[in-house]
C-alpha positions in Angstrom: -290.2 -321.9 -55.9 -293.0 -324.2 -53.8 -293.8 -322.1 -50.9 -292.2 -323.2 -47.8 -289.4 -325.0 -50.0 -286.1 -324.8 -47.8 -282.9 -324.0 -49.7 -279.2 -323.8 -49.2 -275.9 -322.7 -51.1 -272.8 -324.1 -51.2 -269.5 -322.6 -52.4 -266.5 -324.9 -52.7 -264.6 -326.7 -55.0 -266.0 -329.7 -57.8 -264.8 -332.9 -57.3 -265.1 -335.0 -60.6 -265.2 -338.2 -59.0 -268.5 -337.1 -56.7 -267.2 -337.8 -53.4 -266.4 -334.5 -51.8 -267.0 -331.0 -52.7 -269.9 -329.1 -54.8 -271.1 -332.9 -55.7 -271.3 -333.8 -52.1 -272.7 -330.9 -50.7 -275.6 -331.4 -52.9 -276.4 -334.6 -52.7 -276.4 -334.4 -49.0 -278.4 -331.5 -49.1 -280.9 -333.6 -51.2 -280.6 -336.5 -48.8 -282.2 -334.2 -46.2 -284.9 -332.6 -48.2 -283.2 -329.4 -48.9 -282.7 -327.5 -52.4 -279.2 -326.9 -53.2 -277.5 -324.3 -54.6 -274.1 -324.0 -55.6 -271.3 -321.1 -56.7 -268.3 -323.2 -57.5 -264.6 -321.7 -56.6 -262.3 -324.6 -58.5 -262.8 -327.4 -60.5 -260.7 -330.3 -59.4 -259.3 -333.7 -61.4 -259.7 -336.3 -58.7 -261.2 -339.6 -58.0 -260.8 -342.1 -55.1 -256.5 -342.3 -55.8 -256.4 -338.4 -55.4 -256.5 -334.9 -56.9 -254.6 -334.8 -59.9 -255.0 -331.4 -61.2 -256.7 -328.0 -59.6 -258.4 -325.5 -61.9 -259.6 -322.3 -59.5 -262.3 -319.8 -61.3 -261.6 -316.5 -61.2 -262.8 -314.5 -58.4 -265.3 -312.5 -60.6 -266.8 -315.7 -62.2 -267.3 -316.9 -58.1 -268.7 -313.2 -57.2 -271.7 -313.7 -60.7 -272.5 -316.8 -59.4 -273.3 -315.8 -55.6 -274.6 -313.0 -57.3 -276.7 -315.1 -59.8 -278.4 -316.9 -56.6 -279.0 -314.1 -54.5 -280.9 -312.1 -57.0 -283.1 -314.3 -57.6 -283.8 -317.3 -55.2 -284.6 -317.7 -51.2 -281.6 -318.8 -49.4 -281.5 -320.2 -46.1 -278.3 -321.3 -45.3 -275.0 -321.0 -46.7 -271.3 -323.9 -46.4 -268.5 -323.0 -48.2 -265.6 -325.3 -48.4 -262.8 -325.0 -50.8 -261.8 -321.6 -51.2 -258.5 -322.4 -52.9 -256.8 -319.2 -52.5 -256.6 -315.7 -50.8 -258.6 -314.2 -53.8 -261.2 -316.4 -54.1 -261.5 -316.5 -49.7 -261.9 -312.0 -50.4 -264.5 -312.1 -53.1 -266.6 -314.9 -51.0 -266.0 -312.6 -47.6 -266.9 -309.4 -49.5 -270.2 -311.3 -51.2 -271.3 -312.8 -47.8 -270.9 -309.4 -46.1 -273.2 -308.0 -48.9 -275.8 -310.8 -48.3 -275.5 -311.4 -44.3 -277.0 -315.2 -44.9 -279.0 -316.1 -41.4 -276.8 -319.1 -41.4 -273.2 -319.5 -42.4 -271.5 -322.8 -41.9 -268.0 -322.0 -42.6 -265.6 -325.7 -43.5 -262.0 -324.6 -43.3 -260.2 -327.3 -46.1 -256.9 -327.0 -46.2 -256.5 -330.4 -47.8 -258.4 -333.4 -49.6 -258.6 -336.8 -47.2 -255.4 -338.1 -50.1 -253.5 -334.9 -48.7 -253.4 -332.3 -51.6 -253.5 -328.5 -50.5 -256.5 -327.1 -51.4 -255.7 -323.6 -50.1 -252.8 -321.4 -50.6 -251.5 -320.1 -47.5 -251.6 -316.6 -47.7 -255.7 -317.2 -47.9 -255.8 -318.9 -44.3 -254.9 -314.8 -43.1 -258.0 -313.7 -45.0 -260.4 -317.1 -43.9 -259.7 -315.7 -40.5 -260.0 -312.3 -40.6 -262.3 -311.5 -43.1 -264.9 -315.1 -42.8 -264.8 -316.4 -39.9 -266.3 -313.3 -38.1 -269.2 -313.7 -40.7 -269.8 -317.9 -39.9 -272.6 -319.0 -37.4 -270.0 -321.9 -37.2 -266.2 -323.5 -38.1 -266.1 -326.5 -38.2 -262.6 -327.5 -38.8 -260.8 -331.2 -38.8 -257.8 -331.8 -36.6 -255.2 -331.2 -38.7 -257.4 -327.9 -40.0 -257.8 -326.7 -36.0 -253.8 -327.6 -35.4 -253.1 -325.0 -38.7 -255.6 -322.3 -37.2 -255.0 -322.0 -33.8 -251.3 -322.7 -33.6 -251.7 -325.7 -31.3 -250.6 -329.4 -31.5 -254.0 -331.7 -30.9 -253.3 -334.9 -29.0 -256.4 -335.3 -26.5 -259.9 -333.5 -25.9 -258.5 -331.0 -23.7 -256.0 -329.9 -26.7 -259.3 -329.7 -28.7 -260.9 -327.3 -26.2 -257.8 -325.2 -26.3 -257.8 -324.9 -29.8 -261.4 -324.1 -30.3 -260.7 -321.1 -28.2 -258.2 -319.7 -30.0 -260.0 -319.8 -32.9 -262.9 -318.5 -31.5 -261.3 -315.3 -30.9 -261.1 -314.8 -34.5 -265.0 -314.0 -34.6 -267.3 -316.7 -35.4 -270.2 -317.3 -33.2 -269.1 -321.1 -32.2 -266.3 -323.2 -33.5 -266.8 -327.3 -33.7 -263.8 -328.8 -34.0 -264.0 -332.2 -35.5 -262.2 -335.4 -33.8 -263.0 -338.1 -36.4 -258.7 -337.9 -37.3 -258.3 -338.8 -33.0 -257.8 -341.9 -31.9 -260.2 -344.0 -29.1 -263.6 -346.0 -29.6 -265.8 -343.2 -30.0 -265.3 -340.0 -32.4 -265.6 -336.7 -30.6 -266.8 -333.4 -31.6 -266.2 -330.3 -29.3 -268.4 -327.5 -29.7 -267.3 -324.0 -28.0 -269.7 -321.0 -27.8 -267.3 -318.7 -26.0 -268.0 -319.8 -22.8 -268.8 -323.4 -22.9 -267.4 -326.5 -24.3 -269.7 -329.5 -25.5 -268.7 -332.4 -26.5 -271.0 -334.6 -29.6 -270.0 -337.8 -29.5 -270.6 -341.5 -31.3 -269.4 -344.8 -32.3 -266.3 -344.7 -34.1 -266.7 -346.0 -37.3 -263.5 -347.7 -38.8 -264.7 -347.4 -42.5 -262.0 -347.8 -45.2 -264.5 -346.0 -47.0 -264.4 -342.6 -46.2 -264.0 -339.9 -48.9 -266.1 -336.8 -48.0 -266.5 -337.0 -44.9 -265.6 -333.6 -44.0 -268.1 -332.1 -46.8 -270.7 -334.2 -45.9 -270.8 -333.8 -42.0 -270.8 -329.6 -42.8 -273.3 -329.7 -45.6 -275.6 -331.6 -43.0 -275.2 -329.1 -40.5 -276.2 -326.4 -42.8 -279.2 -328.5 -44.5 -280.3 -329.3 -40.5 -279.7 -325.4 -40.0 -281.8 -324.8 -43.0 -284.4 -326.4 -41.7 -285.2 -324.7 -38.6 -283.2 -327.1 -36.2 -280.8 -325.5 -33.2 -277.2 -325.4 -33.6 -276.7 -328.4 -31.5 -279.8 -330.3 -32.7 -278.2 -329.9 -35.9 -275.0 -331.2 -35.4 -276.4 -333.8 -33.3 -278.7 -335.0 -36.6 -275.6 -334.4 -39.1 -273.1 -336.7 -37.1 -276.1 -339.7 -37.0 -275.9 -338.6 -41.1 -272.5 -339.2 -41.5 -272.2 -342.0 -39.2 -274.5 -344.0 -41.5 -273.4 -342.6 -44.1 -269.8 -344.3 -43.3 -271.1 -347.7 -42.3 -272.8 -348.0 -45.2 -270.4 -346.1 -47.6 -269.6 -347.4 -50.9 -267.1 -350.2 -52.6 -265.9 -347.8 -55.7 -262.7 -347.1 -56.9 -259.2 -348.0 -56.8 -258.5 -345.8 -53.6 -261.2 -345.1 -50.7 -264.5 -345.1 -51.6 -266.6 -342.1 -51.0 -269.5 -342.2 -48.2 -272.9 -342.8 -49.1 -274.7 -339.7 -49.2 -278.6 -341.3 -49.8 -277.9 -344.1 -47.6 -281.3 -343.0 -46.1 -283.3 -342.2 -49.4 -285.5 -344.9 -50.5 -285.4 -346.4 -54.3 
């Protein structure tokens, strides 16, 4: 490795049509001058239409690869995304306990944008008890927040609510995502267990849109990666992801994905 290289892992699922997932993760961690890393959990049949078929890895062929990594690179910061059941969740909880990463971005998915569960229930119990006391950050979407903290999300101060309940199962801050509200501008509120604070831009009405959710995380753990403060970091990822909307790509039959090198030069 270069000295001073910055690095990060992701663990989630693959997405075959590159949009969201493992494919995502890394090219946005490439976008912003990071070296990605990757332990995949489940290899998904998608493309823009949807998923059409869910293959997850066993929990031992997740555990080698963190393993793999850990033994013999630098890491920085660590996302994981698709955990895909409780099994998978345990082995990823037990690994990260081993390794205590500086940084752990934590992306609840619960579902791909076309609406496929991508966790089984029973693994929500073990996200929350046995990960989400390890993650720096949570950073889950409307829907994801309504599942976790019990509560129906209609309006900022429902988002507040919400982020505290799910604050009390451990992590250090949760950012619950309002890109799914309604209203002119998309906003973010980050709680810290005292505080709320809301991030806030443009609302961009992108048809568009596929990874959103993967993209906006992975930037927060490449800005984290970096050096940057939590909230510089989320700051820099939703500018990310805002461009990376408005400038997203025509592909497919269904929603396009977003464009993750919207800012790399040819």
């Amino acid at each position: 490795m270069s000295e001073g290289l910055t690095t990060a892992l992701t663990i989630a699922g693959s997405d075959s049509s590159g949009g969201a997932g493992i494919q995502a993760d890394l090219k946005t961690f490439t976008a912003l001058k990071v070296y990605g890393m990757s332990a995949i959990t489940a290899v998904t049949s998608q493309n823009t239409m949807g998923v059409d078929a869910v293959r997850v890895l066993s929990p031992e062929t997740v555990a080698t690869q963190i393993d793999a990594v850990y033994q013999d690179l630098p890491v920085n910061a660590v996302k994981s995304g698709m955990l895909a059941n409780a099994e998978v969740a345990e082995t990823v909880a037990d690994r990260l306990q081993e390794y205590a990463p500086g940084y752990f971005v934590l992306d609840p998915v619960m579902k791909s944008e076309s609406g496929q569960s991508l966790l089984e229930e029973d693994a929500i119990e073990i996200m929350k008890t046995k990960l989400f006391p390890l993650a720096l950050v949570v950073t889950p979407n409307k829907a994801e927040a309504e599942v976790l903290s019990g509560k129906v999300i209609e309006t900022v101060a429902d988002m507040e609510e919400a982020a505290r309940t799910i604050y009390d199962f451990g992590p250090a801050y949760v950012l619950v995502k309002g890109g799914h509200m309604g209203g002119a501008e998309a906003t973010d509120v980050l709680f810290d267990g005292i505080n709320c604070y809301p991030f806030s831009s443009p609302r961009v009405d992108a048809p568009n849109n596929h990874g959103t959710g993967c993209t906006f995380a992975s930037a927060i753990t490449a800005y984290l990666a970096r050096g940057f403060e939590l909230s510089e970091a989320i700051s820099k990822a939703k500018f990310f992801l805002h461009n990376a909307l408005v400038q997203g790509l025509e592909m497919g039959k269904g929603p396009g994905p977003v464009n993750h090198v919207w800012n790399v030069d040819g």
